[in-house]
LOBA-420954 format. One record per residue (C-alpha): residue in three letters; x, y, z. Coordinates in steps of 0.02 Angstrom, whole numbers, padded with zeros to 5 digits, always signed. Each point is the difference from the previous one (the first is absolute). Layout:
% residues N
alaXYZ ...
This chain:
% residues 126
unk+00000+00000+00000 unk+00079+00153-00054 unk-00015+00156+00119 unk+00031+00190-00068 unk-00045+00127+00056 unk-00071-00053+00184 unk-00134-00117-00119 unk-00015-00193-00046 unk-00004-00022-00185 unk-00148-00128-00063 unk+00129-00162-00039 unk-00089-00067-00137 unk-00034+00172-00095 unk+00120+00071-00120 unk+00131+00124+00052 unk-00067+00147-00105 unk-00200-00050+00059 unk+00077-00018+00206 unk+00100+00164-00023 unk-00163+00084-00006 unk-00039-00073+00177 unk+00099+00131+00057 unk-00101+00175+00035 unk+00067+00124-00119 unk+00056-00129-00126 unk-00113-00001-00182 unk+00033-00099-00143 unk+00109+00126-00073 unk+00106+00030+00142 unk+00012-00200+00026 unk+00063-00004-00180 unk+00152+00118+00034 unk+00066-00068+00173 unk+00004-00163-00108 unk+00087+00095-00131 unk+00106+00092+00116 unk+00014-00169+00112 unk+00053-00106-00161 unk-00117-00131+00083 unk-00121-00100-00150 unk-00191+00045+00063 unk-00084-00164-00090 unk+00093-00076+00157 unk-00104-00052+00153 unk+00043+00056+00175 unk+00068-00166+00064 unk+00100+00001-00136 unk+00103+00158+00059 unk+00183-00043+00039 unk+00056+00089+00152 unk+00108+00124-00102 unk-00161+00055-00109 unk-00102+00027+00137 unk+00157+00109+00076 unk+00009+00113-00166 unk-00188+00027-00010 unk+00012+00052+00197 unk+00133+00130-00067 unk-00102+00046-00141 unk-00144+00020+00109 unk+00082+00119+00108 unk+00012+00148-00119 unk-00202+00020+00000 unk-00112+00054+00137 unk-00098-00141+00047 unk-00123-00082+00144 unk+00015+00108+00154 unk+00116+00164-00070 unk-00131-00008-00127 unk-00146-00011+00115 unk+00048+00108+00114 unk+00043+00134-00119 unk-00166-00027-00087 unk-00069+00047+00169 unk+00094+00157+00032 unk-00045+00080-00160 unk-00200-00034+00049 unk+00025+00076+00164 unk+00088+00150-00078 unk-00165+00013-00118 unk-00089+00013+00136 unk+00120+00117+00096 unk-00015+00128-00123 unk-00183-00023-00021 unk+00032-00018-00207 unk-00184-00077-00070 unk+00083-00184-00030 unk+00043+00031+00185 unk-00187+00029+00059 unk-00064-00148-00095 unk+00126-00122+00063 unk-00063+00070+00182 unk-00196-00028-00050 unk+00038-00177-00087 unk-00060+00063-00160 unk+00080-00030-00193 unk+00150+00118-00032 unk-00016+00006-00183 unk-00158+00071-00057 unk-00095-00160+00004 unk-00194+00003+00029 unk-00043+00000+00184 unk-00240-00002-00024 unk+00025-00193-00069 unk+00144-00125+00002 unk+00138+00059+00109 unk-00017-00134+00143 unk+00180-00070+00001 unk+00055+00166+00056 unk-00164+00042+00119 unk+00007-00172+00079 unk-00195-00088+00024 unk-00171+00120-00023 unk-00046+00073+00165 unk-00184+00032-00008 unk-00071+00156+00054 unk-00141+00026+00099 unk-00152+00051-00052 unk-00191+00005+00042 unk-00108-00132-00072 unk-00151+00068-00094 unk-00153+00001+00061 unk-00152-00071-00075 unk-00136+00155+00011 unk-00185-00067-00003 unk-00132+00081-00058 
């Protein structure tokens, strides 16, 4: 079981697929830490010799990844919301940042419909 970057890589997946295991790590950036790494990508984990799973740890190590990453991700929301900047505000309602449509749809970002209360109507007779 190879181990970079503080994470266990899937064994049976292939390196390229198992790099992107790794938060921070796309498909694109997984193709050049192999190319950078020399390490072939159609290999599986398991397969990894302990010297190719040393250069990709190297490789790794020139990107900002898992908790740097994270935790710079957070600073820049709480300095939206510092500032008070509009992105900032919605992150502090739990709204959509980008313009999406907020009367319908929405409900990833608003989390489960609260219902509001309200009278009940009232037959009249007559």
């Amino acid at each position: 079981m190879a181990r970079i970057a503080g994470i266990n890589l899937p064994n049976e997946k292939k390196v390229k697929i198992g790099l992107t295991y790794i938060f921070g790590i796309g498909n694109s950036l997984a193709r050049d830490i192999l190319k950078k790494s020399g390490v072939n990508g159609e290999k599986r984990v398991h397969e990894l010799t302990e010297e190719e799973t040393n250069s990709l740890q190297k490789a790794v190590q020139d990107y900002k990844v898992e908790g740097e990453l994270r935790r710079e991700i957070k600073e820049d929301i709480q300095r939206l919301k510092t500032i008070g900047s509009y992105r900032g505000v919605r992150h502090r309602r739990g709204l959509p940042l980008r313009g999406q449509r907020t009367r319908t749809n929405a409900r990833t970002k608003k989390g489960k419909r609260m219902p509001v209360g309200g009278r009940k109507k009232v037959a009249v007779k007559k």
